[in-house]
C-alpha positions as CSV (number, residue, x, y, z in Angstrom):
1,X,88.4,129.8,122.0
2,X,87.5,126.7,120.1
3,X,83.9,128.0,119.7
4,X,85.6,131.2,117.9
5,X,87.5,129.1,115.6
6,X,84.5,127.0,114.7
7,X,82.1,129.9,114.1
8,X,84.9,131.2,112.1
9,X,85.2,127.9,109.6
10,X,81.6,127.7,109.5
11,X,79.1,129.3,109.0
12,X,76.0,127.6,110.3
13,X,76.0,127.6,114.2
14,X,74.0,124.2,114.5
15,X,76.0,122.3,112.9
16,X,79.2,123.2,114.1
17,X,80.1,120.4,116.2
18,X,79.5,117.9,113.4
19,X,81.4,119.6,110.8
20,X,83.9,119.8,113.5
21,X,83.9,116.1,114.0
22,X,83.7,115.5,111.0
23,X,86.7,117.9,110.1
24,X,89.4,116.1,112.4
25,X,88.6,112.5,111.3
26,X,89.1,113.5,108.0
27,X,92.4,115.2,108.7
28,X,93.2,112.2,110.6
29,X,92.2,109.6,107.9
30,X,93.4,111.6,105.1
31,X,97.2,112.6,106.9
32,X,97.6,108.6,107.9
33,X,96.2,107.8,104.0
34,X,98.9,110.2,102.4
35,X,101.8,109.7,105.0
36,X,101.8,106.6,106.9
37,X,99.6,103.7,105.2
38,X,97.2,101.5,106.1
39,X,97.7,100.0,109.3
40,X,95.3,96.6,109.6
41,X,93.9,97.1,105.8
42,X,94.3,93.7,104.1
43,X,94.5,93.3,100.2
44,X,95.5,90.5,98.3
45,X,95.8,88.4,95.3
46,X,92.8,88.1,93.3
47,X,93.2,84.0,92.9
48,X,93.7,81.4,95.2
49,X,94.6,77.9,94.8
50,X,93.0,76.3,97.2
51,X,94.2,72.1,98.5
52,X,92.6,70.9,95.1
53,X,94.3,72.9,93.4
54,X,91.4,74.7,92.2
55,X,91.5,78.4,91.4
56,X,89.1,80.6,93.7
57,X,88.1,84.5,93.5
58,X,89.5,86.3,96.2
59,X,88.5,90.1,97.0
60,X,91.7,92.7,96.4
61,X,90.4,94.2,99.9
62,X,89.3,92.4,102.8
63,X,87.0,93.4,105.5
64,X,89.4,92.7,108.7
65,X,87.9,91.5,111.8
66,X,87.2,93.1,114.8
67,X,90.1,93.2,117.1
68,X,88.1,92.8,120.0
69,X,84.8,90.5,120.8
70,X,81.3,92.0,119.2
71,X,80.3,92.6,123.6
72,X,83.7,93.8,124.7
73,X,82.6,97.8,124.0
74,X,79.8,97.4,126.3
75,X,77.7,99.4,127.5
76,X,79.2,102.3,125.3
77,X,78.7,100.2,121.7
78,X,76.5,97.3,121.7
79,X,76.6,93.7,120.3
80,X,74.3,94.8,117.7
81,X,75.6,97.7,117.0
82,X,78.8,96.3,116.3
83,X,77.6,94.2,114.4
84,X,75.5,96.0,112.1
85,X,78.4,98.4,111.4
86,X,81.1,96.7,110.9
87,X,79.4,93.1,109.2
88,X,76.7,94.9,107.2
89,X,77.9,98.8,107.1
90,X,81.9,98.6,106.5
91,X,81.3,95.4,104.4
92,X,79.1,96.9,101.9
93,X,82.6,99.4,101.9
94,X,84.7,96.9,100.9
95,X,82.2,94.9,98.9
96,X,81.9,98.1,96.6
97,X,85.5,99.1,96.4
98,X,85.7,95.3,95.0
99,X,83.1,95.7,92.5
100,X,84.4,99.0,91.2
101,X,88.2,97.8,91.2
102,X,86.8,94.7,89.1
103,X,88.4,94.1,85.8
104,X,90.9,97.3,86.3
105,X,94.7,98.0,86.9
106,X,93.6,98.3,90.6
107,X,92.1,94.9,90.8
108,X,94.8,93.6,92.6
109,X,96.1,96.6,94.1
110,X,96.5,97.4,98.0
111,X,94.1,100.1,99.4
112,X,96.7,102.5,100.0
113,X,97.1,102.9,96.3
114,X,93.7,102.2,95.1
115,X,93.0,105.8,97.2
116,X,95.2,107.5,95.9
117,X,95.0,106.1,92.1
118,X,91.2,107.4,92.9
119,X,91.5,110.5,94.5
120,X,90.5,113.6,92.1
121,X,90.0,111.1,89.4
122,X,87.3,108.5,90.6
123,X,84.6,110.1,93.5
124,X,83.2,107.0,93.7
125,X,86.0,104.4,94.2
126,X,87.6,106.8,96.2
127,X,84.8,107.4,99.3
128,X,83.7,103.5,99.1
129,X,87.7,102.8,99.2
130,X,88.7,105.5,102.3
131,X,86.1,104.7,103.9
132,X,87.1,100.7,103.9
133,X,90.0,102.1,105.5
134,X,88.6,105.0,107.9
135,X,86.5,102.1,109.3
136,X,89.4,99.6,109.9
137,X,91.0,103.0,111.3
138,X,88.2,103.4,113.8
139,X,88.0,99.6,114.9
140,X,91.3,100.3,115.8
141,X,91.3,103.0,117.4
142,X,88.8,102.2,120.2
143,X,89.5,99.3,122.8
144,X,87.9,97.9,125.3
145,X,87.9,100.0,128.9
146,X,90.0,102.5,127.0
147,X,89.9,106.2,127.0
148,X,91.6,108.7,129.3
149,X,94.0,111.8,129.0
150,X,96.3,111.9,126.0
151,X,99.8,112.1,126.6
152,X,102.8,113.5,125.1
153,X,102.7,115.9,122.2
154,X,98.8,115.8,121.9
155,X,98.1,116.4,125.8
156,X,101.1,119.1,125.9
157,X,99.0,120.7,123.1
158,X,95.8,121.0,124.6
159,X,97.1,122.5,128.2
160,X,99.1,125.0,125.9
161,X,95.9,125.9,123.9
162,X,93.3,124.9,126.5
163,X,95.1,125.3,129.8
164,X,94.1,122.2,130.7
165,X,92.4,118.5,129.4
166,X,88.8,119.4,131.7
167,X,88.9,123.0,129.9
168,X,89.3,121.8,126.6
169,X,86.3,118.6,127.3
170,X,84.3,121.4,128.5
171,X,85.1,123.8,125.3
172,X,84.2,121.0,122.8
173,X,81.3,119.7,124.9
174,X,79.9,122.9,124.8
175,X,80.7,123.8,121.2
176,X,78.8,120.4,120.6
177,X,75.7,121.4,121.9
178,X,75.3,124.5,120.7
């Protein structure tokens, strides 16, 4: 069972379901880092020439914008909420990886290979820069009246493991609060 599996990779009961949570996205984030890219991650060149042909500072990562209005997750996610977390929280993300990329070789380097130029090397650089990315990630990855049961490989996985999608929401709602 799923609450086997947990107990077995951890060892403190309470905070199983976080760890577990906390467990996929990583595995998520870290397989689409390593293997895929960077999907909506923006970087860029570090000067632009703007009509007056005047030089301007531009950040090597950009905070992206929300692909969907700051209201369109409600009731679920708030206006405030959104906005807090993406324009202050993720921001200060990207700010930072900026800063720390400042006056480097990764100044003007994508985010795909300013985390992995970083990773082992650099702790710092490395969680402000993934987690520039595992926000973007996120954004994505939730949508306006979305939701529902997975398909293909992922739902042909859980009725295998689970016997069905309502047995497996029940095992990890369970494991969650206990």
């Amino acid at each position: 069972s799923l609450e086997n599996l947990l107990n077995n990779l951890f060892i403190d009961s309470n905070i199983i379901a976080m760890k577990f949570i906390v467990l996929l996205i990583a595995l998520v984030c870290f397989s689409s880092v390593m293997s895929f890219g960077f999907g909506s991650m923006k970087s860029s060149n570090r000067v632009n020439v703007n009509s007056n042909g005047e030089s301007q500072l531009k950040m090597a990562v950009e905070l992206p914008p929300l692909p969907y209005d700051y209201t369109a997750l409600e009731p679920y996610i708030g206006e405030q909420t959104l906005r807090i977390h993406h324009d202050k929280h993720h921001a200060k993300y990207v700010t930072t990886t900026n800063a720390l990329i400042a006056g480097t070789e990764l100044e003007s380097a994508d985010i795909e290979t300013i985390v992995r130029a970083s990773y082992g090397k650099n702790q710092g650089l490395f969680n402000n820069a993934a987690q520039s990315y595992n926000h973007a990630f996120y954004w994505d990855s939730i949508k306006p009246n979305g939701g529902g049961k997975p398909t293909g490989k992922l739902a042909a996985l859980i009725d295998r493991d689970f016997g069905s999608f309502d047995k497996f929401k029940a095992e990890l709602t369970n494991a969650a609060l206990t």
